[in-house]
DSSP file (Angstrom, degrees, kcal/mol; ACC not computed):
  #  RESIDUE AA STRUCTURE BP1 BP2  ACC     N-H-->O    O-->H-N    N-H-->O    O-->H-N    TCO  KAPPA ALPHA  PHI   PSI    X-CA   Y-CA   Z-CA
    1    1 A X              0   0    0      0, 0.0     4,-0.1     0, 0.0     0, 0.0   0.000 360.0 360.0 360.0 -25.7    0.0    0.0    0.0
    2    2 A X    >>  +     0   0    0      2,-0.2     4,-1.8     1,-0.1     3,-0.8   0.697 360.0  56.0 -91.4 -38.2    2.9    2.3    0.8
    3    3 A X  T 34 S+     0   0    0      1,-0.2     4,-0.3     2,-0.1    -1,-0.1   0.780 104.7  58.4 -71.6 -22.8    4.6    1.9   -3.1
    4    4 A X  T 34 S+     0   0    0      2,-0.2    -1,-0.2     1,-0.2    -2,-0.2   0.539 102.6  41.0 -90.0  -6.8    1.7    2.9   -4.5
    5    5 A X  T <> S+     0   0    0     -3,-0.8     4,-4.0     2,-0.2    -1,-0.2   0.724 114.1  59.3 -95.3 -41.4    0.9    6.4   -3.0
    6    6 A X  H  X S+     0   0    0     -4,-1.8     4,-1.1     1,-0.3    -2,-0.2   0.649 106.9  46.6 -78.6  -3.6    4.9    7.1   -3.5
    7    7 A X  H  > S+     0   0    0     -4,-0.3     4,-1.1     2,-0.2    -1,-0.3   0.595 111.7  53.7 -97.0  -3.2    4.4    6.4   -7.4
    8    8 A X  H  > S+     0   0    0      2,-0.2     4,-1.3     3,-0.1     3,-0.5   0.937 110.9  43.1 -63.1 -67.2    1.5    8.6   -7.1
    9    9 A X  H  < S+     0   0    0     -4,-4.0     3,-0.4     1,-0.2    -2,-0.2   0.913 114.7  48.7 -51.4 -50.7    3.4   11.5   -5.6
   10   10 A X  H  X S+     0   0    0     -4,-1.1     4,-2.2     1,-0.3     3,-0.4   0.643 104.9  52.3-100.9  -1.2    5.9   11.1   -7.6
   11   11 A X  H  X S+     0   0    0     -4,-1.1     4,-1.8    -3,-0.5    -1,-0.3   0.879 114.7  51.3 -59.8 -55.3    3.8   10.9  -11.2
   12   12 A X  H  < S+     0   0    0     -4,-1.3    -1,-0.3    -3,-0.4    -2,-0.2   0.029 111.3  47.6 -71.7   5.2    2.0   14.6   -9.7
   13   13 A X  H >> S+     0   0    0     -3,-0.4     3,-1.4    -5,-0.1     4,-0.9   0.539 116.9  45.7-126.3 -64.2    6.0   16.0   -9.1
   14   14 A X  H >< S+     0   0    0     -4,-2.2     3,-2.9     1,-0.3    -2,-0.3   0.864 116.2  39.1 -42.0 -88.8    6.7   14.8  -12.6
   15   15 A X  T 3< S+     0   0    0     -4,-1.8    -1,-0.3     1,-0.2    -3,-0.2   0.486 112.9  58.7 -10.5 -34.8    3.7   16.2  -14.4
   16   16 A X  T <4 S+     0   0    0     -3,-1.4     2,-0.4    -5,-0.2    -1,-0.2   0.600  85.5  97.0 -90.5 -17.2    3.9   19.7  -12.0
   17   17 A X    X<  -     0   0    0     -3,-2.9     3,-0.8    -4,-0.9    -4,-0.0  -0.449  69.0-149.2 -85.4 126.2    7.8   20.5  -13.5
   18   18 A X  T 3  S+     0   0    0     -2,-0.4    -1,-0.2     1,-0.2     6,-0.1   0.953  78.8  57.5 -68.3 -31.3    7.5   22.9  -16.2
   19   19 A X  T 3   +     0   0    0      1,-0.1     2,-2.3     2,-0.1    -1,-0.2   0.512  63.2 108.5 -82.6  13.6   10.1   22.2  -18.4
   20   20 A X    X>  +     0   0    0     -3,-0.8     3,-1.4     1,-0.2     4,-1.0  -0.506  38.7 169.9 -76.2  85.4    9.5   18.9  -19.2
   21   21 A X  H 3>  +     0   0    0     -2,-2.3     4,-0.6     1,-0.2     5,-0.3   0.246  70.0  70.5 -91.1  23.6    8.4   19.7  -23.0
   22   22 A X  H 34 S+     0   0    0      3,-0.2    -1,-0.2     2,-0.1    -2,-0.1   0.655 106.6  37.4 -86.4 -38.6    8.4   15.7  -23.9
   23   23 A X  H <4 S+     0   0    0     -3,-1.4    -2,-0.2     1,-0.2    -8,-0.0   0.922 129.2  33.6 -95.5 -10.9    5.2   15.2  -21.6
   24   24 A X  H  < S-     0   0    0     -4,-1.0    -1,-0.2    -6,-0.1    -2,-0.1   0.690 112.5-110.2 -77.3 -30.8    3.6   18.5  -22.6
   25   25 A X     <  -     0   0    0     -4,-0.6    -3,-0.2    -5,-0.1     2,-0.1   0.575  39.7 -67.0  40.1 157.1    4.6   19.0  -26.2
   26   26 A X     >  -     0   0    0     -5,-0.3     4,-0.8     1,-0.1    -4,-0.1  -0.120  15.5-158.5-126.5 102.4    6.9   21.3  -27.8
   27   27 A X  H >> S+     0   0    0      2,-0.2     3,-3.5     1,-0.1     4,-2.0   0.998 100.6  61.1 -43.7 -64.4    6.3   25.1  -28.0
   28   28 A X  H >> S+     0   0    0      1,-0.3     3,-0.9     2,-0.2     4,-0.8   0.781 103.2  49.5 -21.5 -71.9    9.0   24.6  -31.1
   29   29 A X  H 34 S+     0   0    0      1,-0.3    -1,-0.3     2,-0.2    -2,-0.2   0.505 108.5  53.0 -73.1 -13.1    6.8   22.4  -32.9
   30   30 A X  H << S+     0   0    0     -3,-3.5    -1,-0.3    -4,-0.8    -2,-0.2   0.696 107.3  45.3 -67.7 -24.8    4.1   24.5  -32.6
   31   31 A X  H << S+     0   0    0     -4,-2.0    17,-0.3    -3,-0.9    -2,-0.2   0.600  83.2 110.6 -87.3 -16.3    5.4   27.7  -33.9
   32   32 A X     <  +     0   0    0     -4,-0.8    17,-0.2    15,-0.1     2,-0.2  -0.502  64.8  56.3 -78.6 175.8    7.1   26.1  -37.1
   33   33 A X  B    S-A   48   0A   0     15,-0.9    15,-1.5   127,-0.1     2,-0.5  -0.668  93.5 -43.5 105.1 175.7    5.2   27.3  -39.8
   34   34 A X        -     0   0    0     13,-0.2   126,-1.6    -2,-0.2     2,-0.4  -0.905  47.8-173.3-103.9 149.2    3.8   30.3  -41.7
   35   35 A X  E     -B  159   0A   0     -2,-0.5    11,-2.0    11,-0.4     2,-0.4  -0.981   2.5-176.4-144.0 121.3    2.5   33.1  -39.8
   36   36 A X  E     +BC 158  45A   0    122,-2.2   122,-2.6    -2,-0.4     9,-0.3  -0.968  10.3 149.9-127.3 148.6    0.6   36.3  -40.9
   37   37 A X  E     - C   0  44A   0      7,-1.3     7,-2.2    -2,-0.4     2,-0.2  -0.813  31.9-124.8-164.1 169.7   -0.9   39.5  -39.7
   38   38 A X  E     - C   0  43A   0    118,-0.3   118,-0.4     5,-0.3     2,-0.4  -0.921  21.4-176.5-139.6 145.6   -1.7   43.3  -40.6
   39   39 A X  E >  S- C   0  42A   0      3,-1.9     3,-3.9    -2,-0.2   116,-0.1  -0.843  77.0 -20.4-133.7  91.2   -0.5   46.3  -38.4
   40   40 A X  T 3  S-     0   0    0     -2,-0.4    -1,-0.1     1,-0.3     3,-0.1   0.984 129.0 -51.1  63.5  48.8   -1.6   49.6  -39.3
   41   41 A X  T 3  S+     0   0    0      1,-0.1    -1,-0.3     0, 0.0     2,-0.1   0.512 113.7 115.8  66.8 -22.1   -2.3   48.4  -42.7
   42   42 A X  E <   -C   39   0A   0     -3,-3.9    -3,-1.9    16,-0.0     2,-0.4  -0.661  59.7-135.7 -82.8 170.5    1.1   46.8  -43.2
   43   43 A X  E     -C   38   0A   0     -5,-0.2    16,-2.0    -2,-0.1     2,-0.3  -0.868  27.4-179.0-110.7 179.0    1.1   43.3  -43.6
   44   44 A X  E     +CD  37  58A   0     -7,-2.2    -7,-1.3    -2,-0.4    14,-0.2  -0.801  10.3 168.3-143.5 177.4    3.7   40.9  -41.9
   45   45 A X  E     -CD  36  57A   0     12,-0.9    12,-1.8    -2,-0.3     2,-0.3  -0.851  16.1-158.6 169.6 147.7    5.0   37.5  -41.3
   46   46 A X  E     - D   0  56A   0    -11,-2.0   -11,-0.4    -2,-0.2     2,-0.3  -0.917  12.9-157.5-153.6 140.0    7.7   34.8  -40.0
   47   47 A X  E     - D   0  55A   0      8,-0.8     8,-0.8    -2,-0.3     2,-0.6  -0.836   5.2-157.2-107.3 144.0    8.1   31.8  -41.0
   48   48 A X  E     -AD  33  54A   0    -15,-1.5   -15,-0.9   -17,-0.3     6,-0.2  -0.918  15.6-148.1-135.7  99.7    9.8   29.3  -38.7
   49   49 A X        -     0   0    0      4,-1.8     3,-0.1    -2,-0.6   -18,-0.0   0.162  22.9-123.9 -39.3 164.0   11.4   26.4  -40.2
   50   50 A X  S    S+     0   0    0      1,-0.1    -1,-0.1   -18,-0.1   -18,-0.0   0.799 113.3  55.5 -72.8 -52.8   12.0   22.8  -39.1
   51   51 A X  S    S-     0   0    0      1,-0.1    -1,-0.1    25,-0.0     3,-0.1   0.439 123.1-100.1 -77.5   4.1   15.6   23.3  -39.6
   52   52 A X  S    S+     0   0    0      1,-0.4     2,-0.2    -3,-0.1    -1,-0.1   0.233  87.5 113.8 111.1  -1.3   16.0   26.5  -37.2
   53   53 A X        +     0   0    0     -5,-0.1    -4,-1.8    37,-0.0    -1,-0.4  -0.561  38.2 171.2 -91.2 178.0   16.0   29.3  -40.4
   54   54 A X  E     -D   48   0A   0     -6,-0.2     2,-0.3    -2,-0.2    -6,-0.2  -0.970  26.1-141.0-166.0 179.4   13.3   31.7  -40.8
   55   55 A X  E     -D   47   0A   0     -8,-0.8    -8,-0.8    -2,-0.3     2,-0.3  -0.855  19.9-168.6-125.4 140.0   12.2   34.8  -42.7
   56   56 A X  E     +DE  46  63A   0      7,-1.9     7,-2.8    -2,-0.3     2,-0.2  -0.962   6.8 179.7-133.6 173.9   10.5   37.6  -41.3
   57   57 A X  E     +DE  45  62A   0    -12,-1.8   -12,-0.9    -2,-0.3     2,-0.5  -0.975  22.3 170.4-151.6 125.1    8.8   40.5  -42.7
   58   58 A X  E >  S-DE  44  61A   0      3,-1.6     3,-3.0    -2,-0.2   -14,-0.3  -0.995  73.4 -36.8-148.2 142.6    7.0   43.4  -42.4
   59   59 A X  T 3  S-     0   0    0    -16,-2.0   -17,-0.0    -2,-0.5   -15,-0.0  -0.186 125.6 -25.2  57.3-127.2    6.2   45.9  -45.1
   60   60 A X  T 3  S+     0   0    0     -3,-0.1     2,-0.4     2,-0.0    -1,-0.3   0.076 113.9  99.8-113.6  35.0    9.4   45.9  -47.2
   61   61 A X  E <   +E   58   0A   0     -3,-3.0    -3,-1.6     2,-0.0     2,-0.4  -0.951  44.2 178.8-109.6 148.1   11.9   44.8  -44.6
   62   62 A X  E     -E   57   0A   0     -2,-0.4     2,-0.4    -5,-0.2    -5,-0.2  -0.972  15.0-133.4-145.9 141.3   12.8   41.8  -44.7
   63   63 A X  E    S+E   56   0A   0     -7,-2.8    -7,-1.9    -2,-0.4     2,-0.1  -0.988  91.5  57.9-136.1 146.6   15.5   40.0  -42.3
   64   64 A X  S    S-     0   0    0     -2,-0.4     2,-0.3    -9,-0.2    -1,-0.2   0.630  95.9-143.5 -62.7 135.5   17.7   38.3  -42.5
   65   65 A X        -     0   0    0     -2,-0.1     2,-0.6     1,-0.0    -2,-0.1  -0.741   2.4-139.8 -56.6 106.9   18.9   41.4  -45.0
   66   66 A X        +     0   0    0     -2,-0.3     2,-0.4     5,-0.0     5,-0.1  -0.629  30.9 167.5 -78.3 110.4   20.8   40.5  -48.1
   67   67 A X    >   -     0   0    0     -2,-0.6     3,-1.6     3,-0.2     0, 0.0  -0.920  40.2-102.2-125.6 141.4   23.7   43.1  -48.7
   68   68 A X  T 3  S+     0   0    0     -2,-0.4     3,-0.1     1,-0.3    -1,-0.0  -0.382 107.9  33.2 -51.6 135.7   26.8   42.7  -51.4
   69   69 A X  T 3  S+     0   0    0      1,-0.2    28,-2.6    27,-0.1     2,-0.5   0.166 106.9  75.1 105.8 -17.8   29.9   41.7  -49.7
   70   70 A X  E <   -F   96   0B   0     -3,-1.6     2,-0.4    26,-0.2    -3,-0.2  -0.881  53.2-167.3-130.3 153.0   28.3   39.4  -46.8
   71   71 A X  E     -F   95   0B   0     24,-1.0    24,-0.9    -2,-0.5     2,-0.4  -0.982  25.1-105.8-145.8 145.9   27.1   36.5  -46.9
   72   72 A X  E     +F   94   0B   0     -2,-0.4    22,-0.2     1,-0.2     3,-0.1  -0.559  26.0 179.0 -96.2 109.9   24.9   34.3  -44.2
   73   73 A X  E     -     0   0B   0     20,-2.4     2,-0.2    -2,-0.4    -1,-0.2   0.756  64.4 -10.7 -85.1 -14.0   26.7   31.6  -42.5
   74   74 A X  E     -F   93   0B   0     19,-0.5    19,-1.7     2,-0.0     2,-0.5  -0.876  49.4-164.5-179.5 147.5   23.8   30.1  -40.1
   75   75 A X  E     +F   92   0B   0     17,-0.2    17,-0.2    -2,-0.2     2,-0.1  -0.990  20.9 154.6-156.1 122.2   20.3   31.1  -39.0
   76   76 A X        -     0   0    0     15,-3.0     2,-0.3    -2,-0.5   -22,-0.1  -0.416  23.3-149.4-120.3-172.5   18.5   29.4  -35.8
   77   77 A X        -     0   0    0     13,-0.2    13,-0.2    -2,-0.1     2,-0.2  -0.605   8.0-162.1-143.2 174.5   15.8   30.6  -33.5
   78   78 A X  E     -J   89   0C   0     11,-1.4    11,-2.9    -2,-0.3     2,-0.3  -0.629   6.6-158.0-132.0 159.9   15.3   29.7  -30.1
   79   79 A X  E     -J   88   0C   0      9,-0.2     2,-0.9    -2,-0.2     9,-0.2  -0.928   4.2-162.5-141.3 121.2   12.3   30.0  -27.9
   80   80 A X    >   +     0   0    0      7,-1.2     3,-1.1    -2,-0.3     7,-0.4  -0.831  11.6 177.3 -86.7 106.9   12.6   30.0  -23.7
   81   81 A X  T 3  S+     0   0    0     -2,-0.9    -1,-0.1     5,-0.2     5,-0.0   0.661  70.2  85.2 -78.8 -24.5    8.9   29.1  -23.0
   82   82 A X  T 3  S+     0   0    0     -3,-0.1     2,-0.2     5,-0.1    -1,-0.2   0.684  77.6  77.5 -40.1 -25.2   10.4   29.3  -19.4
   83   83 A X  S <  S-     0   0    0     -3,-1.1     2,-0.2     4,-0.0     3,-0.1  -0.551  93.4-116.3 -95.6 165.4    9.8   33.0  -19.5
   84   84 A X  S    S+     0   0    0      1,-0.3     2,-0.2    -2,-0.2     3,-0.1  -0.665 108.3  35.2-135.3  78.9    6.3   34.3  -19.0
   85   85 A X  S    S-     0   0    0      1,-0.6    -1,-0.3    -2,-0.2    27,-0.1   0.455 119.9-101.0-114.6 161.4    5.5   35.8  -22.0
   86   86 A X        -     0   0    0     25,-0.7    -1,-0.6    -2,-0.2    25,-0.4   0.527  33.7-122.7 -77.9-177.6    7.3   33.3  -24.0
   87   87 A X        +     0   0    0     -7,-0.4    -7,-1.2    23,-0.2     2,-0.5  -0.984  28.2 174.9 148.6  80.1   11.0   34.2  -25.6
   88   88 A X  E     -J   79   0C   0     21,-1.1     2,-0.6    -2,-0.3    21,-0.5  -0.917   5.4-174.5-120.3 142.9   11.6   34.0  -29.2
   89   89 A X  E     -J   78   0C   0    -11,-2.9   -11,-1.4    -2,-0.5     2,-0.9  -0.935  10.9-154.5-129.0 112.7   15.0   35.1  -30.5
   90   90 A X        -     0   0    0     17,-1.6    17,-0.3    -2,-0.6     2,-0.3  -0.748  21.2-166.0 -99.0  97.3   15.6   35.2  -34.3
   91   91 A X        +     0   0    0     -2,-0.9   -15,-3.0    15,-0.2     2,-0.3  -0.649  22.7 174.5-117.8 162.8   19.0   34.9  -35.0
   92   92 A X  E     -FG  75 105B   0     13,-1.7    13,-1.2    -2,-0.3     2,-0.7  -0.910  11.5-164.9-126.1 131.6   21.5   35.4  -38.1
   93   93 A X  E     -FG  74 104B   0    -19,-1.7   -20,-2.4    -2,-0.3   -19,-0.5  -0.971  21.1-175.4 -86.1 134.5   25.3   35.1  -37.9
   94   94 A X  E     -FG  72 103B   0      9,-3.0     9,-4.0    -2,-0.7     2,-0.2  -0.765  12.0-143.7-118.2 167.6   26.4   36.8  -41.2
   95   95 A X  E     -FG  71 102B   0    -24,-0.9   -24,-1.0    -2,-0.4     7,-0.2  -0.858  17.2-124.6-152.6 107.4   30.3   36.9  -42.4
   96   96 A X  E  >  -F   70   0B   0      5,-1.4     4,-0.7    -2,-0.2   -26,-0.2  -0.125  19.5-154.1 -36.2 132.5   32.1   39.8  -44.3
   97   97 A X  T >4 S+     0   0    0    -28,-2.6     3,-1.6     2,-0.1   -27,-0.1   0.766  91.8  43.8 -82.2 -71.5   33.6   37.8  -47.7
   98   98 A X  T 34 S+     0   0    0      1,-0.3   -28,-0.0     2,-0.1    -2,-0.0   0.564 135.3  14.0 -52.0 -73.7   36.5   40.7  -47.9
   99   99 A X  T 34 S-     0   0    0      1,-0.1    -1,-0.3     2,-0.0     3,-0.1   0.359  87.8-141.8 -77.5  -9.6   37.5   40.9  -44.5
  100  100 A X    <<  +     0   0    0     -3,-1.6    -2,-0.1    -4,-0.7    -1,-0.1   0.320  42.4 160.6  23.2  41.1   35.7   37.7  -43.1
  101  101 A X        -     0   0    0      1,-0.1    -5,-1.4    -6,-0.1    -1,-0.3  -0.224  33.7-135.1 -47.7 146.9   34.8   39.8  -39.8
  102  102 A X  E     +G   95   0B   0     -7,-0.2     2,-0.4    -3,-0.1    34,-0.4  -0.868  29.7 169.1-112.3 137.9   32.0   37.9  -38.2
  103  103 A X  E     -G   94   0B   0     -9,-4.0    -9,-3.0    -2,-0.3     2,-0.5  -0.840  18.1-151.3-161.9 142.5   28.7   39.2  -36.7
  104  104 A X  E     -Gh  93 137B   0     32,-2.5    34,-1.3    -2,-0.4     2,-0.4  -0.799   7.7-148.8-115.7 157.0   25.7   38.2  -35.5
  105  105 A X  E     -Gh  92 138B   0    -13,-1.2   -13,-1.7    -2,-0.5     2,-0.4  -0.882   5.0-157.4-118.0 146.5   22.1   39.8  -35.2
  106  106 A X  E     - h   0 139B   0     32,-1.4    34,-3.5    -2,-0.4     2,-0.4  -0.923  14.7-174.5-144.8 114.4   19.5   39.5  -32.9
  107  107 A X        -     0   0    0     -2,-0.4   -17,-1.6   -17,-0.3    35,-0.1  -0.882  24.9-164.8-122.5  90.0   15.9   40.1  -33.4
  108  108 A X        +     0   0    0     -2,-0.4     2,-0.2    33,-0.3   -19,-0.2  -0.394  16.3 169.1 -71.1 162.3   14.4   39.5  -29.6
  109  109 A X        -     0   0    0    -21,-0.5   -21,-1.1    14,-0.1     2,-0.4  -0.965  29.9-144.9-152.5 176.8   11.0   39.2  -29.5
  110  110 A X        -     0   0    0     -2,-0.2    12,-1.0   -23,-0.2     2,-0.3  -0.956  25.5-173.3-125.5 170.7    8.1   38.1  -26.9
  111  111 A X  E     -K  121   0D   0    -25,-0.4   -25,-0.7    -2,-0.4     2,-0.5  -0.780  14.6-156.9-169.9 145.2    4.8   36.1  -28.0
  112  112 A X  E     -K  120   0D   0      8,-1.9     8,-0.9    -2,-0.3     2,-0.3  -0.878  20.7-124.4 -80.7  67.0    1.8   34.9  -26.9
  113  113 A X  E     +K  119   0D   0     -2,-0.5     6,-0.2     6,-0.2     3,-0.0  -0.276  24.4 174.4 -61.9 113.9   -0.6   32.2  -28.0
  114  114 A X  S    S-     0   0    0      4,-1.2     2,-0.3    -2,-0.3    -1,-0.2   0.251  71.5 -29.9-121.3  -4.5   -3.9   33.5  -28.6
  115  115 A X  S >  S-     0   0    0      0, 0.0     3,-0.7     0, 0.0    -1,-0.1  -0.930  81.3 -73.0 163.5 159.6   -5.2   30.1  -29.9
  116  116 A X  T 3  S+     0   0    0     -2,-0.3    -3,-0.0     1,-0.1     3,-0.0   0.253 135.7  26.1 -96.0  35.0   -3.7   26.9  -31.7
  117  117 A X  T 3  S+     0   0    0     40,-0.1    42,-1.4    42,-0.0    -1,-0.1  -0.389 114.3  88.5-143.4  50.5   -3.4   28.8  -35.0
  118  118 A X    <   +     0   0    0     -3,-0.7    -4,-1.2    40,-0.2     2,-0.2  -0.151  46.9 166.4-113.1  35.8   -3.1   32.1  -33.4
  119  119 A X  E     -K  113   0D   0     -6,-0.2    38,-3.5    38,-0.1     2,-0.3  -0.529  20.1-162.3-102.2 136.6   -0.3   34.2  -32.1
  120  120 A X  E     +KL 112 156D   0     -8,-0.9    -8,-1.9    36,-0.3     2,-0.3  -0.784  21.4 171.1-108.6 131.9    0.7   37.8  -30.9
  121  121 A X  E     -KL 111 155D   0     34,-4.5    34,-3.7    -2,-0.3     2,-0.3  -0.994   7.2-171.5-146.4 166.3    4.5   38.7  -30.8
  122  122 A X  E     + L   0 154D   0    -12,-1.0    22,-0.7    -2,-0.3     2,-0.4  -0.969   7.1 178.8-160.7 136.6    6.3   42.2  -30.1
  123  123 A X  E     -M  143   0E   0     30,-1.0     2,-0.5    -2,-0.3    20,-0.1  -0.987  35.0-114.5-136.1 148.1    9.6   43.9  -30.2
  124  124 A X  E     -M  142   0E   0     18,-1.6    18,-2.1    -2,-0.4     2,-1.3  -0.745  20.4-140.6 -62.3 118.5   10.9   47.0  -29.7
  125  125 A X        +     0   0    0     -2,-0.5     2,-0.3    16,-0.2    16,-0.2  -0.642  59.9 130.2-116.8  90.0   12.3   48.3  -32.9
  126  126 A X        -     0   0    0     -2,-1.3     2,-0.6    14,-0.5    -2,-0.1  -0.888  48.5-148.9-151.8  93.7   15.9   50.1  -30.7
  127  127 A X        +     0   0    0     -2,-0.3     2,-0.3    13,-0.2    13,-0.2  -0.878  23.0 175.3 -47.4  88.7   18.8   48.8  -32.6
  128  128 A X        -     0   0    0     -2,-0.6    11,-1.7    11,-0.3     2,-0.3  -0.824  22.8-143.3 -49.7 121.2   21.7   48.4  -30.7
  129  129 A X  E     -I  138   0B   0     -2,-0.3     2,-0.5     9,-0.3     9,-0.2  -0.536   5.8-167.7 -99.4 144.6   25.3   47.0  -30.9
  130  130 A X  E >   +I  137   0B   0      7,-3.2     7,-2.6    -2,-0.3     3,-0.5  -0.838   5.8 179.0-128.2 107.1   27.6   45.0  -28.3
  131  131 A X  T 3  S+     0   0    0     -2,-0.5     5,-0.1     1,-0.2    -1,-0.1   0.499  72.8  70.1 -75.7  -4.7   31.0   44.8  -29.2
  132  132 A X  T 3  S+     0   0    0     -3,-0.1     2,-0.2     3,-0.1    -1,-0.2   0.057  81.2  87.8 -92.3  28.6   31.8   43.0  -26.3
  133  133 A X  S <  S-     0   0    0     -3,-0.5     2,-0.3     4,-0.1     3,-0.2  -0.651  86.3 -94.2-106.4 155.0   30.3   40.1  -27.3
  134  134 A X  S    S+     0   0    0      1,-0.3     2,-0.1    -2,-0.2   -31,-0.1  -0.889 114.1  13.2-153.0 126.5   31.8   37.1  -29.6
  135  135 A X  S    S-     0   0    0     -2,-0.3    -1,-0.3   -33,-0.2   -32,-0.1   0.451 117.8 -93.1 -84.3 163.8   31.2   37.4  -32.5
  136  136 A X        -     0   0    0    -34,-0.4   -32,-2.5    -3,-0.2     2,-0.4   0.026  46.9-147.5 -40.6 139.4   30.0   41.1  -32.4
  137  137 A X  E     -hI 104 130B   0     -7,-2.6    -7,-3.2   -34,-0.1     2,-0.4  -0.862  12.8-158.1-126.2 171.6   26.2   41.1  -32.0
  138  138 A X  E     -hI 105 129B   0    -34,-1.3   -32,-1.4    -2,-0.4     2,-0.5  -0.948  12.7-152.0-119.3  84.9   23.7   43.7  -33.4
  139  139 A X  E     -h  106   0B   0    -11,-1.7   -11,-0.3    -2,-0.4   -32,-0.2  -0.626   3.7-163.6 -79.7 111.0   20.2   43.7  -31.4
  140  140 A X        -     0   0    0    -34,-3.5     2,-0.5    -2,-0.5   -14,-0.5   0.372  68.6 -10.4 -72.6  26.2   17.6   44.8  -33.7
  141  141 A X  S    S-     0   0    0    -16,-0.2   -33,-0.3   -35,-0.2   -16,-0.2  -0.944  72.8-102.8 169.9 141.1   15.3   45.6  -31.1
  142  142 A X  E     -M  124   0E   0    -18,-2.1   -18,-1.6    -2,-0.5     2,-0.6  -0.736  34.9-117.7 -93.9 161.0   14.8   45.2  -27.4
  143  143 A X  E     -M  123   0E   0     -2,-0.2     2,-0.3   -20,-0.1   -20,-0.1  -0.842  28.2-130.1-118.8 165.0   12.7   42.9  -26.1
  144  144 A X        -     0   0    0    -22,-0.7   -22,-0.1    -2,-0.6   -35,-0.0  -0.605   3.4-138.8 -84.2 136.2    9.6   43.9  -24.0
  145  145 A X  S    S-     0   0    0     -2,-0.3     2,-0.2   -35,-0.0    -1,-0.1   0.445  75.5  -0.8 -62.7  -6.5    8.5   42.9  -20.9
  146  146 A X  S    S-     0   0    0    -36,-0.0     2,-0.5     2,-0.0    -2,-0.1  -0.842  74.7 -92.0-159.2 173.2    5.0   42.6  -21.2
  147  147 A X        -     0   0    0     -2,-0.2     2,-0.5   -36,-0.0     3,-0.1  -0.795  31.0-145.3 -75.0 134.7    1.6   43.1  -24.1
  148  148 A X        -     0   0    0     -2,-0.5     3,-0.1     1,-0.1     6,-0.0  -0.962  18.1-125.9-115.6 146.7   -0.2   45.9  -24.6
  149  149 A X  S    S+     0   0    0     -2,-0.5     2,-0.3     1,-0.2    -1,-0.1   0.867 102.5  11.3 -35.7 -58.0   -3.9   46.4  -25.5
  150  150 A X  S    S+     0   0    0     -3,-0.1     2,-0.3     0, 0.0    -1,-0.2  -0.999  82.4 150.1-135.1 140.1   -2.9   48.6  -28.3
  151  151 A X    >   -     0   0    0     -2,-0.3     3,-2.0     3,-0.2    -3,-0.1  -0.915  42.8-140.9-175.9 130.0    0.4   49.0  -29.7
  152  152 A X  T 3  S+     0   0    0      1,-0.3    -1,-0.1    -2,-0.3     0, 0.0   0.756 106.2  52.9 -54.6 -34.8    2.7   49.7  -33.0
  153  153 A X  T 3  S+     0   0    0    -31,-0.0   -30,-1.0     2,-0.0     2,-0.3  -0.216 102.5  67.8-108.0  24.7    5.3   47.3  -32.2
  154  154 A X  E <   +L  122   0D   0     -3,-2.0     2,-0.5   -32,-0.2   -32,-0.2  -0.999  53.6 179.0-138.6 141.5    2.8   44.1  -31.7
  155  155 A X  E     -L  121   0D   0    -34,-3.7   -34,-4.5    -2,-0.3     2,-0.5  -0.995  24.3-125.4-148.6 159.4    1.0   42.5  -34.0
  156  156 A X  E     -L  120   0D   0     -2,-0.5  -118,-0.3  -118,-0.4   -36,-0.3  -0.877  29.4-158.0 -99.0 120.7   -1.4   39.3  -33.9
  157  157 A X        -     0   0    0    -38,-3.5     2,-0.4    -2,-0.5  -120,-0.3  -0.680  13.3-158.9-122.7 160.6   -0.6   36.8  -36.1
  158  158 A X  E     -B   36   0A   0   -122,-2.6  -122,-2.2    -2,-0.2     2,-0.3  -0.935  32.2-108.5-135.4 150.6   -2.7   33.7  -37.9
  159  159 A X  E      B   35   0A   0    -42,-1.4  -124,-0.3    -2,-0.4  -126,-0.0  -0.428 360.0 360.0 -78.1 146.4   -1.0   30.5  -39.4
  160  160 A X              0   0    0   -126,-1.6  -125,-0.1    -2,-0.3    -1,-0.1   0.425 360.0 360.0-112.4 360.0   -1.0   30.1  -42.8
């Protein structure tokens, strides 16, 4: 009678831990996909690959940003679902051909599921550089702590 209460507890311990995304499933595997929205009339989007690249877009910017002379050596993003709201980081390392200086860019973001083909994300659009960083990083953006009701720098987005 006694083995059976302590597999009880310990099913309830298991089940209670948040990061166990095996018994929950996988923020990641939700988010791959197309995703689209309107902002003020623009439209937008990010697509989030299987293999860790993605695109995003919003009017006529587009990142990762194609420029003569550099060329993109690897492109991930990551999501900490640990944070509350969620963590998504779209990142680029790009590579000078002449000089073959390295840097990478950073587009922080937060986001929200609104549904399960639904989502709100938002960044602060405040480049910044850190040069103490290796390789040199670029922040497009800060990221924000929180939603807002209504707001320039959020948009709600629907899977495509």
């Amino acid at each position: 009678m006694g083995f059976i209460p302590a597999i009880l507890l310990m099913t309830l311990f298991l089940l209670s831990c948040r990061d166990l995304r095996w018994l929950r499933g996988s923020v990641e595997k939700k988010l791959i996909g197309e995703w689209k929205g309107t902002n003020d009339g623009e439209t937008g989007s990010i697509i989030l690959n299987k293999d860790g690249s993605w695109v995003f877009m919003i009017g006529d910017f587009v990142l990762p940003a194609t420029e003569e002379g550099i060329i993109v050596e690897n492109m991930i993003w990551t999501v900490d679902d640990i944070q509350d709201p969620i963590h998504l980081d779209c990142i680029v390392y790009l590579k000078q051909t002449e000089s073959g200086m390295k840097r990478r860019v950073i587009l922080p973001l937060i986001l929200r599921f609104l549904g399960q083909n639904k989502i709100q994300i938002r960044s602060i659009f405040e480049p910044s550089d850190d040069n103490t960083t290796s390789p040199p990083t670029l922040y497009m953006g800060k990221r924000p702590t929180s939603f807002e009701t209504e707001s320039d720098d959020q948009m709600t987005l629907t899977r495509q």
